[in-house]
C-alpha positions as CSV (number, residue, x, y, z in Angstrom):
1,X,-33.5,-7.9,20.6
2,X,-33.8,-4.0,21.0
3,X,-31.9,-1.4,19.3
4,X,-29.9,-1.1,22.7
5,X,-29.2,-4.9,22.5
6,X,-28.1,-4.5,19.0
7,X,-25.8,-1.4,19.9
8,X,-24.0,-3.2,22.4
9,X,-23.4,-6.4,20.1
10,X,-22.2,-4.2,17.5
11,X,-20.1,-2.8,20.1
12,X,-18.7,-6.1,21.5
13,X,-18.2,-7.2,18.0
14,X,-15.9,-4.0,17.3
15,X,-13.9,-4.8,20.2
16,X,-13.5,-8.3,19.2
17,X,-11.9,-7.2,15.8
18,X,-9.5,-5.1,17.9
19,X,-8.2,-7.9,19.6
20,X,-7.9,-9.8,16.7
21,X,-10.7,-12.5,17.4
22,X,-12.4,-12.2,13.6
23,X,-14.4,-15.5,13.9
24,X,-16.2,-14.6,17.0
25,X,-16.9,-10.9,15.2
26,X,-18.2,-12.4,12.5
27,X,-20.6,-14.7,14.3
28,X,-21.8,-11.8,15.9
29,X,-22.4,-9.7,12.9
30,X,-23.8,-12.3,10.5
31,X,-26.4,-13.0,13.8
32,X,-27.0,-9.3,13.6
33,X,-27.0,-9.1,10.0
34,X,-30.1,-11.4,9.9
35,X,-31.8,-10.3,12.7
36,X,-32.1,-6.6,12.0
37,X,-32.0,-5.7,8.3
38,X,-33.0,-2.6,8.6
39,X,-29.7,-1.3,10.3
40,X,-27.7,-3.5,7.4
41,X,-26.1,-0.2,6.3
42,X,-23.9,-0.4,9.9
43,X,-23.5,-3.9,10.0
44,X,-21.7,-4.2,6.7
45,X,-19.9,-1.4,7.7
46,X,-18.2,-3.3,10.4
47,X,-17.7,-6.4,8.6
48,X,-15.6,-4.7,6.1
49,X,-13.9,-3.2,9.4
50,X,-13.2,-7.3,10.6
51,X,-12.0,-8.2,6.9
52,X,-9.4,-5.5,6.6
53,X,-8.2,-6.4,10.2
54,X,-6.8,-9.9,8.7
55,X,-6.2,-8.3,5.2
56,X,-9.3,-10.1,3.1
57,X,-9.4,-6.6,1.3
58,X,-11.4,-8.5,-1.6
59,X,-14.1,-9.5,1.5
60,X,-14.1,-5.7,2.6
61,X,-14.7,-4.2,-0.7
62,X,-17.6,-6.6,-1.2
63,X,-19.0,-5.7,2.1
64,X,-18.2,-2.3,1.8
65,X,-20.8,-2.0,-1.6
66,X,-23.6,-3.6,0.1
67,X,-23.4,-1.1,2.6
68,X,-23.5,1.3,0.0
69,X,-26.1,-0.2,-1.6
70,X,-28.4,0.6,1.3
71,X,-27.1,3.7,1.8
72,X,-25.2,5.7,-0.9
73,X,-24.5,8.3,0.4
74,X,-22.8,7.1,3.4
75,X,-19.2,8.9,3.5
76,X,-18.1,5.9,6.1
77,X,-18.9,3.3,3.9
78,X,-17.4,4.8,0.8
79,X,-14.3,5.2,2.6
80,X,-13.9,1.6,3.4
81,X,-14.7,1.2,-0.3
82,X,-11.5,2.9,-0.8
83,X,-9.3,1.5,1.9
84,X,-10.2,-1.9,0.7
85,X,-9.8,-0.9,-3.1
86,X,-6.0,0.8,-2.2
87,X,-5.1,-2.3,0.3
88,X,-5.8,-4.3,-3.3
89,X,-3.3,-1.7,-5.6
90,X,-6.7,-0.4,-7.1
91,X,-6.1,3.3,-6.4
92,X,-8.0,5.0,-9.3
93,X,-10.8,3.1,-9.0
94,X,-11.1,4.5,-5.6
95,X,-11.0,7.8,-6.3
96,X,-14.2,8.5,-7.3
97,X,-15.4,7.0,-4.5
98,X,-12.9,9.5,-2.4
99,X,-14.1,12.2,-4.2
100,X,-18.0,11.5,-3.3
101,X,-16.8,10.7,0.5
102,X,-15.2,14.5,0.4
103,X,-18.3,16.1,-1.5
104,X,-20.6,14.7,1.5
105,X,-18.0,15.4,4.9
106,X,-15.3,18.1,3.1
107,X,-13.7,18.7,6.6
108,X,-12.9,15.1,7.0
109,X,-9.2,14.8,7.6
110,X,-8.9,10.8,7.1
111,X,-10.8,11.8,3.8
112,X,-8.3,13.6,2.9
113,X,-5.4,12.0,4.1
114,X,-7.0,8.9,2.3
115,X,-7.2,10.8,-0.6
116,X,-3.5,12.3,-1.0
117,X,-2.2,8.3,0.1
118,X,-4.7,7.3,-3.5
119,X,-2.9,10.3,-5.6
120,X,0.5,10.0,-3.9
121,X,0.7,6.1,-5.7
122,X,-1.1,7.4,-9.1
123,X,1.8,10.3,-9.2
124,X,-0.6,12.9,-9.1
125,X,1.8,14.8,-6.4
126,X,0.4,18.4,-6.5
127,X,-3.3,17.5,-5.8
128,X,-2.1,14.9,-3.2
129,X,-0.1,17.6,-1.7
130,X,-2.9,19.9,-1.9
131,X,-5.0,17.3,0.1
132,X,-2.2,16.4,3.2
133,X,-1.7,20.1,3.7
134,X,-5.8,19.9,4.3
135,X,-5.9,17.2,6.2
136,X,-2.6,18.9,8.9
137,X,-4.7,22.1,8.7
138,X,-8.1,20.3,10.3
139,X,-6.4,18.1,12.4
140,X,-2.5,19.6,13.4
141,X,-2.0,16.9,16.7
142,X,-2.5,13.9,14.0
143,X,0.7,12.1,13.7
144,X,-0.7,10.4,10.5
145,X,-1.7,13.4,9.1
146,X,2.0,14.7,9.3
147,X,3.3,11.8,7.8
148,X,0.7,11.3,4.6
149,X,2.3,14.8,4.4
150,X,5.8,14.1,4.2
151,X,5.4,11.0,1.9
152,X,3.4,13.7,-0.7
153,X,7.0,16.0,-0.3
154,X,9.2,13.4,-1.2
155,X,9.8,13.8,-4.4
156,X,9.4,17.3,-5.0
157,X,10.5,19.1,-1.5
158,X,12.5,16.6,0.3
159,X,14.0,19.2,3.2
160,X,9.5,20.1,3.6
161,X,9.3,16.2,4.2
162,X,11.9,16.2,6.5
163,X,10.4,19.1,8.8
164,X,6.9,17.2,8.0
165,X,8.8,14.2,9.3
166,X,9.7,15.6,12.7
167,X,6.8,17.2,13.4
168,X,5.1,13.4,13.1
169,X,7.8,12.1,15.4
170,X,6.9,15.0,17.7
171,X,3.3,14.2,17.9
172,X,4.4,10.2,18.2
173,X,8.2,9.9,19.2
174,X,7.4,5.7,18.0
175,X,5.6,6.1,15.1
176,X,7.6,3.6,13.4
177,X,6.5,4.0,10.0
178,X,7.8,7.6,10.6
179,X,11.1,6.0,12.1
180,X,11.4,4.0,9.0
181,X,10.9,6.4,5.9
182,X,13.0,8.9,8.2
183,X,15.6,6.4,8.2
184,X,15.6,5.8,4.6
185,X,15.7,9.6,3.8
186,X,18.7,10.2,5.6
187,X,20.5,6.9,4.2
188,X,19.7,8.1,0.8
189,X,21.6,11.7,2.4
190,X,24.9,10.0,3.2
191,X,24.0,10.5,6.7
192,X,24.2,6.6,8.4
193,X,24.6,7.5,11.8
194,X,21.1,9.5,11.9
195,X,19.7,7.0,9.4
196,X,21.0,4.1,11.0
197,X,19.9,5.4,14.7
198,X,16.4,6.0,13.5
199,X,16.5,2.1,12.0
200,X,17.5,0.8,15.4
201,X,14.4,2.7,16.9
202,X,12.3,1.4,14.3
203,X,13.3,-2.2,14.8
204,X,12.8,-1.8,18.8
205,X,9.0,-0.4,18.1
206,X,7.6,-2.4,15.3
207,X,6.0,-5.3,15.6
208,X,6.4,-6.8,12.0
209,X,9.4,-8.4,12.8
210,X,10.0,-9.5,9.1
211,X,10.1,-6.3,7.6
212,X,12.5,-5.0,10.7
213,X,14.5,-8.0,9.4
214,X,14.6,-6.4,5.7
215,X,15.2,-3.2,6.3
216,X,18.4,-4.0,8.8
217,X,19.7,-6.5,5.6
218,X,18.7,-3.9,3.4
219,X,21.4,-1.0,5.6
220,X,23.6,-4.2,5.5
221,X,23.2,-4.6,1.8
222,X,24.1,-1.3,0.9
223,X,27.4,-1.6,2.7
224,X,28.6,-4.6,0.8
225,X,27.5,-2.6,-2.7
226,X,29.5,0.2,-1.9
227,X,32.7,-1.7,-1.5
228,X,31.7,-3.5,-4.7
229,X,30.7,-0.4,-6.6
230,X,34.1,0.8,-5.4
231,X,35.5,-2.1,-6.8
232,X,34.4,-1.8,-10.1
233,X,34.7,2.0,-10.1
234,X,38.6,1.0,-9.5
235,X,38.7,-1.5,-12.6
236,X,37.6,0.3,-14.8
237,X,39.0,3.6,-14.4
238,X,42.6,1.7,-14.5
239,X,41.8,0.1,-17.4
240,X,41.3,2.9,-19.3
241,X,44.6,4.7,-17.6
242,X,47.2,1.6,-18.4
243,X,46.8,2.2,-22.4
244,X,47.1,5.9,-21.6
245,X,50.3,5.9,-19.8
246,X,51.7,3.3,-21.8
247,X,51.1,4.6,-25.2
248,X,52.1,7.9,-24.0
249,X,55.1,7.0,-21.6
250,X,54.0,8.8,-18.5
251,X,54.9,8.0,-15.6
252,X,53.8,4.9,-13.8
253,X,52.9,6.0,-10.8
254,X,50.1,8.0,-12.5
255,X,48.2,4.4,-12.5
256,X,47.8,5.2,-8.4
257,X,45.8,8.0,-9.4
258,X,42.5,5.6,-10.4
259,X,43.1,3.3,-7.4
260,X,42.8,6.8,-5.2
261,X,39.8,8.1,-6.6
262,X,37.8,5.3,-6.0
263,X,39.4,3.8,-3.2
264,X,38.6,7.2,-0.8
265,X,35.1,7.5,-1.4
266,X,34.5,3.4,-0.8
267,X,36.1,3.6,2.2
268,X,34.4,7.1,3.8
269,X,31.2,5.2,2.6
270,X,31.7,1.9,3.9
271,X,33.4,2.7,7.3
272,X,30.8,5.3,7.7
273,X,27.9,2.4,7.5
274,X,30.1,-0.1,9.7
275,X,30.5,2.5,12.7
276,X,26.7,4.2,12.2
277,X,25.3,0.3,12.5
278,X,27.6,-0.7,15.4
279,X,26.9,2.5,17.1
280,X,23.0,2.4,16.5
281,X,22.8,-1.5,17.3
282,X,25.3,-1.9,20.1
283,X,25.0,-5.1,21.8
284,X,22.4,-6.1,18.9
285,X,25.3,-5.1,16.1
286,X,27.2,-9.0,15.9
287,X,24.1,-11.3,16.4
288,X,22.2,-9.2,13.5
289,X,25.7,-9.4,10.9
290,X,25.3,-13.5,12.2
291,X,22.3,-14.0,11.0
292,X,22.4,-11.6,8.0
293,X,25.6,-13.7,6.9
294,X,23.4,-17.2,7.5
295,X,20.5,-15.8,6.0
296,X,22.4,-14.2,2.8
297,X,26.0,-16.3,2.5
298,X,26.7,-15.6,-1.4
299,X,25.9,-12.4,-0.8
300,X,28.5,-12.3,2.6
301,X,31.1,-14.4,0.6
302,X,31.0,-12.1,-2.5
303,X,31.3,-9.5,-0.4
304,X,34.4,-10.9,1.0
305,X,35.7,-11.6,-2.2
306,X,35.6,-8.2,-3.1
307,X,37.5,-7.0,-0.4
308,X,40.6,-9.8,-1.2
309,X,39.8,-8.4,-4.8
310,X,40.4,-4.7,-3.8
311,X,44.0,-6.2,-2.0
312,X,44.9,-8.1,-5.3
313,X,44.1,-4.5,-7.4
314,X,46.2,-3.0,-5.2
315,X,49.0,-5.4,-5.5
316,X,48.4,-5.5,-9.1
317,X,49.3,-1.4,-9.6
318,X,52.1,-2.0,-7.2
319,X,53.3,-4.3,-9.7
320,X,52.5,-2.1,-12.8
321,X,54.0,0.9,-11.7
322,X,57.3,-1.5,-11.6
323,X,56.6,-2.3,-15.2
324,X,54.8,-5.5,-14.9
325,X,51.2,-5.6,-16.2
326,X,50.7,-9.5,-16.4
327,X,49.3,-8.9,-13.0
328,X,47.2,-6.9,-13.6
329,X,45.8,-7.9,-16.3
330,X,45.0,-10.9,-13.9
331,X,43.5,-8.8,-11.4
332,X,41.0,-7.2,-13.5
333,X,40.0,-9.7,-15.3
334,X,38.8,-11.4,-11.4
335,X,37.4,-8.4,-10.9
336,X,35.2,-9.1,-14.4
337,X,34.2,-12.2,-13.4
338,X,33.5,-11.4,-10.0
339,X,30.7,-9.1,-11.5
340,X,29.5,-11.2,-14.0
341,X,28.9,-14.2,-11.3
342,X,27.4,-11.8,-9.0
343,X,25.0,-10.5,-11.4
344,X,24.0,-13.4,-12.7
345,X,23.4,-15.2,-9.2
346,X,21.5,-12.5,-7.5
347,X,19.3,-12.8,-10.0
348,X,19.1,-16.5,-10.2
349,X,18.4,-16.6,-6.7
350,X,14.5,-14.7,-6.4
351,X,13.8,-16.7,-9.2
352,X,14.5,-20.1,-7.9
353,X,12.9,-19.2,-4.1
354,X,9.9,-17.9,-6.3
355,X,9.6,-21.4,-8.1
356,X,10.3,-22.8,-4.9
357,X,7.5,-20.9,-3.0
C-alpha cells in the first residue's frame, strides 16, 4: 500500500474507534502496524487512542511507550502516556511525562489542562491553578478548559469556581460534568432549588445512566440525614437539659427549648430538599423516590422511623414538661438505638454486596 492508502486506513480506523467498533480498529491497525513499520510512531499512537475508548488504560500506556520508543520526543504520544497513566490513579508518575509534553508544545492548552487535572489529584493546587488559568488564556471558547479551571478553585476560591463554572456552561449549556459539579456546589451552599435544578439537567444530558442514578440517591440521601441528624441533634441536647432543669427546678417548659433548636433547622433543611427535588423533577419526582425506596429500603424504612421518632420525642417533652420523664427516658433511648442499628447496618451492607460481587 502507499502512504495515501495508509492515511486513509489510519483514518477509517480513527473513525471506527469513534463509533465504538474497537475490534474492527484494531484489525486495521495491527494490519498497518505490520505492514509499515516505519510510521509505527502513528500507529501506536492510535491504538492507545482505541484502548482508552473501552477503558484498557493498562493497553494504552503500553502502546503509548512504544510509540515513544520510536519517537521520544513526540508531545502526542507522551500525552497519551499520561491520560492512560491518570485513567489508572498513577498521577505523579505522569507528570514528568507532562512536563516533557509542555517543554516540546508550551502553548498546548490540553497540555496544560492535562497537567492542572494530574496536580489538582496530587493537591498541588497553586501550580495546577497556575496551569488552567494557561490553558483559558490560549484557548477562552474551550468549555473544558473552563471547567479544569473551576475544579483547580474549589478548594481555595469557591465563588472563582462558580463564575469559572458559568462561563463553561456558557460555552456548553449541556456539559454535564459542568451540570454535575455545579450541582454539587450549590447543594453543599444550602441552595437545593439551584442545585437540584442543575441535577435534573444533568440527569436529562448524560448518558451514564448509573451515575445519574447515584447522584439523584445521593440528593435523596441527604434528605433522609438531615431529618436524622436533626434527630439526634434533638436527643441529645434534651438529654443534657432534663438534669439541668431538674436539679435546678426551672421551669419545665424550658425542655421545649432543645426540641426548638433542632427541630427549625431540620425542617427548613428537609422541606427545602423535598420542594427543590419535586420542583426540579416534576413528573419524574414519584417514579425516582419509587425506585430509590426499592433500591435502598433500610435506608427508606429508617428514614421513616426517624420521623415516628421525632413524633414520640415530641410526645415525650410534652409529657416531661407535665412532670413525667419515664417517657422520655423511653423516647431517647429509641432514638439510641435507632442510631446504633443504623450505623452498624449501613456499614454491614457495602461489605456484604462487596463479598457478594
Amino acid at each position: 500500500m502507499s502512504e495515501d492508502q495508509y492515511s486513509q486506513e489510519v483514518t477509517r480506523a480513527g473513525w471506527l474507534i469513534e463509533v465504538g467498533q474497537y475490534e474492527r480498529a484494531m484489525q486495521i491497525l495491527a494490519h498497518l502496524l505490520a505492514g509499515y513499520p516505519d510510521n509505527a510512531s502513528i500507529t501506536y499512537k492510535v491504538m492507545a487512542l482505541a484502548h482508552n475508548s473501552v477503558d484498557r488504560f493498562g493497553d494504552a500506556e503500553a502502546a503509548a511507550r512504544k510509540a515513544l520508543a520510536v519517537q521520544p520526543n513526540d508531545p502526542d504520544a507522551h500525552r497519551l502516556l499520561a491520560e492512560a497513566l491518570i485513567a489508572q490513579d498513577r498521577d505523579p508518575e505522569a507528570e514528568p511525562s507532562l512536563r516533557t509534553a509542555l517543554q516540546l508544545a508550551p502553548e498546548d492548552d490540553a497540555l496544560l489542562s492535562l497537567m492542572s487535572i494530574a496536580l489538582t489529584r496530587m493537591g498541588h493546587t497553586q501550580e495546577a491553578l497556575f496551569y488552567a488559568r494557561e490553558a483559558a488564556r490560549l484557548s477562552p471558547g474551550s468549555a473544558d478548559n473552563h471547567m479544569i479551571l473551576a475544579v483547580a478553585q474549589m478548594e481555595t476560591d469557591p465563588q472563582a469556581a462558580e463564575t469559572a463554572l458559568q462561563e463553561t456552561l456558557a460555552l456548553d449549556p449541556m456539559f454535564d460534568d459542568a451540570l454535575l459539579l455545579r450541582s454539587w456546589m450549590l447543594d453543599e451552599r444550602g441552595n437545593h432549588h439551584d442545585a437540584a435544578k442543575a441535577l435534573a439537567a444533568y440527569t436529562t444530558q448524560t448518558s451514564d445512566h448509573e451515575r445519574s442514578r447515584l447522584m439523584v440517591n445521593a440528593f435523596l440521601m441527604k434528605l433522609a440525614s438531615s431529618a436524622c441528624l436533626g434527630l439526634w441533634g434533638a436527643t441529645i441536647l434534651t438529654l443534657l437539659f432534663l438534669p439541668l432543669v431538674r436539679s435546678m427546678n426551672l421551669p419545665g417548659n424550658l425542655l421545649l427549648l432543645p426540641l426548638i433548636l433542632a427541630a427549625i433547622p431540620t425542617y427548613q433543611s428537609a422541606n427545602s430538599r423535598i420542594r427543590a427535588f419535586r420542583r426540579a423533577f416534576t413528573n419524574r419526582s414519584r417514579r425516582i423516590l419509587r425506585s430509590f425506596i426499592r433500591t435502598h429500603r433500610f435506608l427508606s424504612l429508617w428514614s421513616a422511623a426517624a420521623v415516628v421518632l421525632w413524633l414520640g420525642l415530641i410526645l415525650g417533652t410534652i409529657c416531661a414538661i407535665w412532670g413525667t420523664d419515664a417517657v422520655l427516658f423511653g423516647v431517647v433511648g429509641a432514638n439510641l438505638g435507632h442510631l446504633a442499628l443504623g450505623w452498624i447496618v449501613l456499614r454491614i451492607i457495602p461489605f456484604i454486596r462487596g463479598r457478594n460481587t
